[in-house]
C-alpha positions as CSV (number, residue, x, y, z in Angstrom):
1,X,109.8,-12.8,32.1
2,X,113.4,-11.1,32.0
3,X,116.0,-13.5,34.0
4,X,118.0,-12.1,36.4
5,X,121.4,-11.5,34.5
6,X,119.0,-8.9,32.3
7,X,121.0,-6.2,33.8
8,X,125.0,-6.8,34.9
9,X,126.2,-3.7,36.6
10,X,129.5,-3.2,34.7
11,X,130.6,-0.3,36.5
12,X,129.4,2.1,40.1
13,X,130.7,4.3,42.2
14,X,130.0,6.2,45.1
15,X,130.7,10.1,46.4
16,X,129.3,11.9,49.7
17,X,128.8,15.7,49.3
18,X,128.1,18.7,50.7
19,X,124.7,20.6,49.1
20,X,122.8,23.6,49.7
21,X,119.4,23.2,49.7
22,X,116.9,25.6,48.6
23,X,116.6,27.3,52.6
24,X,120.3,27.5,52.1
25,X,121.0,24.8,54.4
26,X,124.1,22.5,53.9
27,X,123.1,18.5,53.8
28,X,124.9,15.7,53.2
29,X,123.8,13.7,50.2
30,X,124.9,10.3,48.8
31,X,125.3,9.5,45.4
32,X,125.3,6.1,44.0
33,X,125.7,6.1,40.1
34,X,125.7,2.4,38.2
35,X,126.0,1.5,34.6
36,X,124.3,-1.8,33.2
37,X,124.4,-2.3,29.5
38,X,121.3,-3.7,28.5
39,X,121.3,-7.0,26.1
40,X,120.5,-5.6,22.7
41,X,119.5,-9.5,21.1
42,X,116.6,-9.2,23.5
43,X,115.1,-6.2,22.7
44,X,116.1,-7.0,18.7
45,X,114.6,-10.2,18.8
46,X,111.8,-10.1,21.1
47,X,110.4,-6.2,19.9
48,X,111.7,-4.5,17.2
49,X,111.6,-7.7,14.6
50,X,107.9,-8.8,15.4
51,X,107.2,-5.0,15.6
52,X,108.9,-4.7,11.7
53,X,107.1,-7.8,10.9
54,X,103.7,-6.5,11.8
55,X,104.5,-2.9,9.7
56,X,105.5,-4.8,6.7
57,X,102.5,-7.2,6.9
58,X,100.2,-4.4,6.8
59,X,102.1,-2.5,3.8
60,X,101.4,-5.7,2.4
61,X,97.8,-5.0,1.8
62,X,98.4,-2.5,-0.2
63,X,99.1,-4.9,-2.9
64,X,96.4,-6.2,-3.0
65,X,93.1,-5.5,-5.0
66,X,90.4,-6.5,-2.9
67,X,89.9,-3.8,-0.3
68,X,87.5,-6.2,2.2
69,X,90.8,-8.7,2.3
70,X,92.8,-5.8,3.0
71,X,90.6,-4.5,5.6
72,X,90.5,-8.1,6.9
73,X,94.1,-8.2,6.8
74,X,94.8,-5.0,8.1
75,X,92.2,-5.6,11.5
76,X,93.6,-8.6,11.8
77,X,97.4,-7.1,12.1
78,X,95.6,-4.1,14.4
79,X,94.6,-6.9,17.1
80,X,97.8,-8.8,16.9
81,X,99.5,-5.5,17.2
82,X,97.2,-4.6,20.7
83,X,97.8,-8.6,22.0
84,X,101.5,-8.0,21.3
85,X,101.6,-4.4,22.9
86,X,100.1,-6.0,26.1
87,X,101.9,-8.8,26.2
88,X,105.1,-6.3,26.5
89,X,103.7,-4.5,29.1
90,X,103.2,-7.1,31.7
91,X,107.3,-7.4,31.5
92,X,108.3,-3.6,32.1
93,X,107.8,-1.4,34.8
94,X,104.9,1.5,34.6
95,X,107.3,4.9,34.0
96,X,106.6,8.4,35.1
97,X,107.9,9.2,31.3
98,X,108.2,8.1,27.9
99,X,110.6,5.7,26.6
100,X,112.2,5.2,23.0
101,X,110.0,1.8,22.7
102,X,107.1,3.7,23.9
103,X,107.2,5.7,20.8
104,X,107.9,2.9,18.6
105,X,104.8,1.3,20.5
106,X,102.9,4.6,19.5
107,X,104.0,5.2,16.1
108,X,103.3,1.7,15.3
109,X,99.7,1.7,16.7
110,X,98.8,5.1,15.0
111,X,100.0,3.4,11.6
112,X,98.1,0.4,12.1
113,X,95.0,2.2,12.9
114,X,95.6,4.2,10.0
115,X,95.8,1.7,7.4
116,X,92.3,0.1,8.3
117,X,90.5,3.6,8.4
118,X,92.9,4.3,4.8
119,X,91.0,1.1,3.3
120,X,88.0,1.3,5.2
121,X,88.1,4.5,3.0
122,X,88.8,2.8,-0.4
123,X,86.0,0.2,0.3
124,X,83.6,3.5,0.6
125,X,85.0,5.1,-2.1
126,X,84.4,1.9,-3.9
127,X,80.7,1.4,-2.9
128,X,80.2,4.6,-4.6
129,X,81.3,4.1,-7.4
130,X,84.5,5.9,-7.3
131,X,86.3,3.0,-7.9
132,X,89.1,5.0,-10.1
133,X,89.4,7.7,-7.2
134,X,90.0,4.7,-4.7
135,X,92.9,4.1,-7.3
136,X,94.2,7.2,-7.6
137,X,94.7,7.4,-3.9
138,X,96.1,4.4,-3.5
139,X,98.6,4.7,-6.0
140,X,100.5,7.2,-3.5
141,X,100.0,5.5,-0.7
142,X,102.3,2.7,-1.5
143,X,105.2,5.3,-1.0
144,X,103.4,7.4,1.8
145,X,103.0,4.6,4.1
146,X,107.1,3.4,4.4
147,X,107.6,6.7,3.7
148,X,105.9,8.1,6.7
149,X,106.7,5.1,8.7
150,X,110.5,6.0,8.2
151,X,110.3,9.6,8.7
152,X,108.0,9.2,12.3
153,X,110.9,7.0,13.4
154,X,113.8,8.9,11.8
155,X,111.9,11.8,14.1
156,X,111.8,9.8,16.9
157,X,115.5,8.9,16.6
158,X,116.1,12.5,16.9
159,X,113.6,13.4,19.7
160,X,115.0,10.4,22.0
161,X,119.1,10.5,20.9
């Protein structure tokens, strides 16, 4: 739970005004604008690290030659990843929109997902004896994976700043 210096108002004003409406009336209106710097260690230390954390645990797999560890490992990471995205929400309020952590949330999840479908996949492949295909494909994926990673949140960067 946040504590109650989470957000020190730092600066505010206030102006009254004159606006037409859309019936070309004139009202009053009353503006109140505020700014509150939010604490940057929180949201470093308490998201984005774990969040990094559980990215580079499931690029991790990839290293590895067993494909049922790595689709262990990978599930595994996938529920920690849902517990952990829950255990955010119950601290933020429910927006009409979509925030930059939402997206880093999404992203994240999608990747995630992906991996254990990706070795899911390479188990198949290797049930059938396609063993060198499984290998072939996986050879890319240990620069698609970061790769893409960087480039959804590089794009996301961009969409949100």
């Amino acid at each position: 739970e946040h504590g109650e210096d989470e957000f020190i108002i730092s600066k505010f004003d206030t102006d009254v005004s004159s606006q037409k409406t859309s019936t070309e009336w004139v009202s009053s209106r009353f503006t109140f604008r505020f700014e509150a710097p939010r604490h940057l260690d929180y949201y470093i230390f308490r998201i984005f690290i774990p969040v990094f954390l559980i990215i580079i645990v499931t690029f991790i797999t990839f290293f590895l030659n067993d494909y049922v560890k790595r689709i262990e490992i990978a599930s595994a990471n996938l529920l920690l990843f849902i517990a952990f995205s829950f255990s955010l929400s119950e601290n933020y309020p429910r927006l009409g929109y979509l925030t930059f952590l939402d997206g880093i949330m999404a992203i994240t999840f999608v990747i995630n997902a992906f991996a254990v479908i990706y070795n899911v996949y390479l188990k198949w492949l290797e049930m059938n004896n396609k063993r060198d295909k499984a290998e072939h494909i996986d050879k890319y994926m240990d620069w698609f994976y970061p790769s893409g990673f960087v480039l959804a949140l590089l794009t996301l960067i961009i969409v949100f700043f």
